[in-house]
PDB file with one MODEL, atoms N, CA, C and O in Angstrom:
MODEL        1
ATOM      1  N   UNK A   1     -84.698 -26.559 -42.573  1.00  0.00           N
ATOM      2  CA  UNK A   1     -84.795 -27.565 -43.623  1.00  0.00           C
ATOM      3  C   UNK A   1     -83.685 -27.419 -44.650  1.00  0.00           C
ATOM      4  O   UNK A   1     -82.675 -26.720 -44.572  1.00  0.00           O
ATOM      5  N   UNK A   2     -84.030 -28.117 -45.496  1.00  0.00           N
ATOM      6  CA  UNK A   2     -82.716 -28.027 -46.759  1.00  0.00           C
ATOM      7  C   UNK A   2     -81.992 -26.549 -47.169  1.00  0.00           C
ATOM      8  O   UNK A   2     -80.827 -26.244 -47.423  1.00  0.00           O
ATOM      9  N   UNK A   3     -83.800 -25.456 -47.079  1.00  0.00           N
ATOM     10  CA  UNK A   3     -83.301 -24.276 -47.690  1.00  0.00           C
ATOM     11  C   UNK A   3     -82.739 -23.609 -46.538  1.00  0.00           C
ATOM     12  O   UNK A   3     -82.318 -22.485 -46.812  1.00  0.00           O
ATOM     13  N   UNK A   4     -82.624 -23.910 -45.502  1.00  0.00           N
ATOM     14  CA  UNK A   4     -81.757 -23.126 -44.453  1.00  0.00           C
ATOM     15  C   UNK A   4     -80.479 -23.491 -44.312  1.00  0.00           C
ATOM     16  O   UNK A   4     -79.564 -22.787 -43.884  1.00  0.00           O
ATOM     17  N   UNK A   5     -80.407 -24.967 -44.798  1.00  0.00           N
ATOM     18  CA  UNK A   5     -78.778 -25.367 -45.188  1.00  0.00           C
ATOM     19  C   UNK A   5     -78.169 -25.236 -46.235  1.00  0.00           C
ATOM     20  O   UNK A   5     -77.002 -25.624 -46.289  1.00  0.00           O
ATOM     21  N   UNK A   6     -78.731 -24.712 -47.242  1.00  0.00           N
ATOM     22  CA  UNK A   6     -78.450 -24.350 -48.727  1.00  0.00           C
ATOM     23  C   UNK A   6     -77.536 -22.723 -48.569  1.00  0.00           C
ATOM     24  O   UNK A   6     -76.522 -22.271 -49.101  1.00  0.00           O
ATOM     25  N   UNK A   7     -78.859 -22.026 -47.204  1.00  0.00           N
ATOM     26  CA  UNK A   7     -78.430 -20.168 -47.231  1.00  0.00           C
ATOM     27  C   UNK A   7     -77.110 -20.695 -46.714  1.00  0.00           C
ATOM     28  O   UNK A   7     -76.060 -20.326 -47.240  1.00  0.00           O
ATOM     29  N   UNK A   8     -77.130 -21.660 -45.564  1.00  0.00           N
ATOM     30  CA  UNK A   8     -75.844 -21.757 -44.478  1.00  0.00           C
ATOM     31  C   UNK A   8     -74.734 -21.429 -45.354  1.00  0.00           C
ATOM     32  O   UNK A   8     -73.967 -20.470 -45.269  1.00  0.00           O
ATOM     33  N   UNK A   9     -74.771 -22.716 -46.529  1.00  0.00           N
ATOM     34  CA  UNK A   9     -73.463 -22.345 -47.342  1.00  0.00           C
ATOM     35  C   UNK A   9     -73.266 -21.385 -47.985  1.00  0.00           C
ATOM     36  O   UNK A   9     -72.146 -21.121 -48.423  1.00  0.00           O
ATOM     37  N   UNK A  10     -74.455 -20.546 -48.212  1.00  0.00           N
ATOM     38  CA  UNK A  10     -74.212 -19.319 -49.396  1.00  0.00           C
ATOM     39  C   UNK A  10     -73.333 -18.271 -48.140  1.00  0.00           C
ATOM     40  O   UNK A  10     -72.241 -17.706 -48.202  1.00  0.00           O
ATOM     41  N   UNK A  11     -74.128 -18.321 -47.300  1.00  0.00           N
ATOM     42  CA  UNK A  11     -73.718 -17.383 -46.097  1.00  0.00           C
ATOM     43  C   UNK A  11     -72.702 -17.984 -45.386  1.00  0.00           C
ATOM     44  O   UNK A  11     -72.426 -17.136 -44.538  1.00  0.00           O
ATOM     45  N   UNK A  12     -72.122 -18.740 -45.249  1.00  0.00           N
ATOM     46  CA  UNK A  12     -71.470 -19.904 -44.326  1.00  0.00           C
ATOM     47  C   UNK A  12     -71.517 -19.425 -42.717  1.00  0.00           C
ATOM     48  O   UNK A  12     -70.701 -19.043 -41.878  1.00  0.00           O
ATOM     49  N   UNK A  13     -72.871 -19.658 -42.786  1.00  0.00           N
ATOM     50  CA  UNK A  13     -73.482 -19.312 -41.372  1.00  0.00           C
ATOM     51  C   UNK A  13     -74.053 -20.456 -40.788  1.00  0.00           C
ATOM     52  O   UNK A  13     -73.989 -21.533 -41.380  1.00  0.00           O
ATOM     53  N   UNK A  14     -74.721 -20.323 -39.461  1.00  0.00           N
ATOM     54  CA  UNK A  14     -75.264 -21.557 -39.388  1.00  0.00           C
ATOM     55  C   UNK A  14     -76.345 -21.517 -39.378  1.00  0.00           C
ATOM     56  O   UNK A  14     -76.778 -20.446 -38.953  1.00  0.00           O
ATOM     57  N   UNK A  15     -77.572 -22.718 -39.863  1.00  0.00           N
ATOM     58  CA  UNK A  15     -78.772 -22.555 -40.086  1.00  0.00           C
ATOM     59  C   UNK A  15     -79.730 -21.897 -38.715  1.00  0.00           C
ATOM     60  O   UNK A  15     -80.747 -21.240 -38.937  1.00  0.00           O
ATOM     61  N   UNK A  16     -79.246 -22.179 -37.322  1.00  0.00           N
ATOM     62  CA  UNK A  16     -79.968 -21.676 -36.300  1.00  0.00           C
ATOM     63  C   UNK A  16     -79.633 -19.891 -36.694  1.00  0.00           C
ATOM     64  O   UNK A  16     -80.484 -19.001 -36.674  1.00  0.00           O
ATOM     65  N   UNK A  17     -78.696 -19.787 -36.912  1.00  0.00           N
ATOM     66  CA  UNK A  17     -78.357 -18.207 -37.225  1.00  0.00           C
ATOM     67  C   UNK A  17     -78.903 -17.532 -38.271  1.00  0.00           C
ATOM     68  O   UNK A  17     -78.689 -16.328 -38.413  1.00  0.00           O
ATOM     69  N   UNK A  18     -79.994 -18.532 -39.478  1.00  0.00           N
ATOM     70  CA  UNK A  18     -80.626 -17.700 -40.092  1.00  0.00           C
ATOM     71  C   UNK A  18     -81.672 -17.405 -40.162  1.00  0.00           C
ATOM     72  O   UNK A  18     -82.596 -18.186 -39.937  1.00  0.00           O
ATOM     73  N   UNK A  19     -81.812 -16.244 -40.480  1.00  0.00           N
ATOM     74  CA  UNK A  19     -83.128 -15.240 -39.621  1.00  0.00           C
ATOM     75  C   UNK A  19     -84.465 -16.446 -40.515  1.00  0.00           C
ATOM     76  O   UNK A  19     -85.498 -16.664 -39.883  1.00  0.00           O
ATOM     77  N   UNK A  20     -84.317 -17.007 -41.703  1.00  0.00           N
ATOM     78  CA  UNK A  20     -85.340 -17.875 -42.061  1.00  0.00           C
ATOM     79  C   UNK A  20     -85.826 -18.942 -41.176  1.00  0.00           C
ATOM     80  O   UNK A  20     -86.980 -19.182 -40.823  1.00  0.00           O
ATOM     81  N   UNK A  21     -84.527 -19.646 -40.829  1.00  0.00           N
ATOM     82  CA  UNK A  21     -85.136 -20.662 -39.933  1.00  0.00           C
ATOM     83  C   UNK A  21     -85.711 -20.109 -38.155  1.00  0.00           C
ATOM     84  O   UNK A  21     -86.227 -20.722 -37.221  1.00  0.00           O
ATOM     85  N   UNK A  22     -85.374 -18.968 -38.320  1.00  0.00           N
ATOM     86  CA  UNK A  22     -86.046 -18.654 -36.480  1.00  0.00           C
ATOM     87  C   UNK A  22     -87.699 -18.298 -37.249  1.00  0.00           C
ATOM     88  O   UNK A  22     -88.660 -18.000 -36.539  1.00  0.00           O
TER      89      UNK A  22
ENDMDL
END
């Protein structure tokens, strides 16, 4: 959701890659 695209940019990772959204 939003807050997994919010970390993406903090992290500039991608949202499947953050451990929140799995």
């Amino acid at each position: 959701g939003r807050n997994a695209d919010a970390l993406a940019l903090y992290f500039g990772e991608d949202p499947v890659r953050c451990p929140f959204e799995q």
